[in-house]
Residue frames as qw, qx, qy, qz and C-alpha x, y, z in Angstrom:
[[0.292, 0.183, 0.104, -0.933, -12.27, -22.08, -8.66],
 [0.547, 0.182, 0.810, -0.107, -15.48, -23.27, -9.30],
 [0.560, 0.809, 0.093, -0.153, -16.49, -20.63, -12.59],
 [0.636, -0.062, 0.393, 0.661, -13.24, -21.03, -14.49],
 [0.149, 0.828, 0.019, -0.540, -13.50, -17.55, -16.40],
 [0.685, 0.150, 0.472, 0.534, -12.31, -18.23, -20.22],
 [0.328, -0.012, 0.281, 0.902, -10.97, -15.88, -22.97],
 [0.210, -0.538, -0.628, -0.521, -14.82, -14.98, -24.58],
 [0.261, -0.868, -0.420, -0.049, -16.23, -13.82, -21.24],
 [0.350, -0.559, -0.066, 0.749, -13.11, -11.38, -20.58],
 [0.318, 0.251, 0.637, 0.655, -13.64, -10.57, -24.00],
 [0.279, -0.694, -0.415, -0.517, -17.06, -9.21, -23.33],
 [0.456, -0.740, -0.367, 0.332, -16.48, -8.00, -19.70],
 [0.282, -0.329, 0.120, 0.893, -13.87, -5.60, -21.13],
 [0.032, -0.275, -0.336, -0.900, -15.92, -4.25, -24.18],
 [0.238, -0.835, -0.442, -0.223, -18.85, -3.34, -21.77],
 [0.168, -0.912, -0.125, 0.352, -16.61, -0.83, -20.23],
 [0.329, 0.892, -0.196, -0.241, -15.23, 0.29, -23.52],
 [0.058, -0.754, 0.585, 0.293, -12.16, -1.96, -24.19],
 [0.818, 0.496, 0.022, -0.292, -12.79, -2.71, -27.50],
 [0.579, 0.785, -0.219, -0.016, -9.25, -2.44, -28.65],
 [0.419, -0.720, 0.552, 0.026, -7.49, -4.99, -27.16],
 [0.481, 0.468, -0.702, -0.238, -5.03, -7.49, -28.62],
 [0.852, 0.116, -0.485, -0.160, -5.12, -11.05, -27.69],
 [0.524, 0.020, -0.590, 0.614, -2.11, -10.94, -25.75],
 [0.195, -0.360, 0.268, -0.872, -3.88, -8.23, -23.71],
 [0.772, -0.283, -0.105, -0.559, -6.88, -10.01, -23.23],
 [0.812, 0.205, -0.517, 0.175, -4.95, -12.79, -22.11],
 [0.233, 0.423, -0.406, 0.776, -3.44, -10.54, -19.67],
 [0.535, -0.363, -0.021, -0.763, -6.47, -9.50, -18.21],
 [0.814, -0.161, -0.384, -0.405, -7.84, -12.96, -18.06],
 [0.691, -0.029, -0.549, 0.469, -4.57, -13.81, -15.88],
 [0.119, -0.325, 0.182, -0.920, -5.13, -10.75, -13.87],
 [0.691, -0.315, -0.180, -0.625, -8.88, -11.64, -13.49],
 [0.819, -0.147, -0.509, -0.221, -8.12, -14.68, -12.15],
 [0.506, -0.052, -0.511, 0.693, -5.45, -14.31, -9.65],
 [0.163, -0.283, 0.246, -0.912, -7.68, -11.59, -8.26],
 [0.779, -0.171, -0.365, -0.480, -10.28, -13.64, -7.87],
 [0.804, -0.158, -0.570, 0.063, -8.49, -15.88, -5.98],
 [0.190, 0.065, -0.390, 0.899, -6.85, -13.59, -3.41],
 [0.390, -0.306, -0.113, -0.861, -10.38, -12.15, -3.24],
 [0.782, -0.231, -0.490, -0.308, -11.74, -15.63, -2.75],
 [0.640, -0.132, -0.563, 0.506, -8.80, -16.42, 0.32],
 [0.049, -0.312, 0.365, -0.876, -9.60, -13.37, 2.25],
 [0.194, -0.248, -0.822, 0.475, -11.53, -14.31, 5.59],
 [0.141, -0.351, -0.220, -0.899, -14.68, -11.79, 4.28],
 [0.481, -0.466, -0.636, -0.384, -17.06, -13.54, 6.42],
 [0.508, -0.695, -0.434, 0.266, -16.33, -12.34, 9.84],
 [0.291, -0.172, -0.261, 0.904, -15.21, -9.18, 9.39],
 [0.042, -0.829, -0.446, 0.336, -17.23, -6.11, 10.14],
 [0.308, 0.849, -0.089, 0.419, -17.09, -2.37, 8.46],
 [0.086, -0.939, 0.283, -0.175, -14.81, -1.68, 11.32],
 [0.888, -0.052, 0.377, 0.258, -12.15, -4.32, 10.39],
 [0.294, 0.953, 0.021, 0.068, -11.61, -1.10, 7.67],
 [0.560, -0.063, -0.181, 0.806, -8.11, 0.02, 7.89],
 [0.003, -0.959, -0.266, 0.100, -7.90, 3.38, 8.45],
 [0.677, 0.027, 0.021, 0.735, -5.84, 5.68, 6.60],
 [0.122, -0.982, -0.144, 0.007, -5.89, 9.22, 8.02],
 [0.415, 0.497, -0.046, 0.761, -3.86, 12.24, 6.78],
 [0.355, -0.842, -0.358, 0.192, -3.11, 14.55, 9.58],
 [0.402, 0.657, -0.251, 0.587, -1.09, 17.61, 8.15],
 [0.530, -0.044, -0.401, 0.746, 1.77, 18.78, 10.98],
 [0.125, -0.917, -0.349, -0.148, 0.15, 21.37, 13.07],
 [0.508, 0.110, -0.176, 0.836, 2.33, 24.61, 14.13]]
């Protein structure tokens, strides 16, 4: 990746939406989280698909 994401900016990305109260090991978590999403995000082929590339998941209750 080229922004390597370190402990300090998950730090602050979590307490602007409120999670102040994590522990170290949490944040830690996160920060492994963050990244591995990132990268899946980063390997997905975004540039040629279109809104209808969409799945579609449609509920159709059983008619009778």
């Amino acid at each position: 990746m080229k922004d390597e994401l370190t402990l300090e900016e998950v730090r602050r990305m979590a307490a602007e939406i409120g999670l102040t109260r994590l522990t170290d090991e949490q944040l830690q978590q996160l920060l492994r989280a963050t990244q591995a999403a990132r990268a899946r995000r980063a390997a997905l082929p975004v540039a040629t698909l279109g809104p209808a590339d969409e799945p579609a998941h449609v509920f159709r209750p059983e008619e009778r």
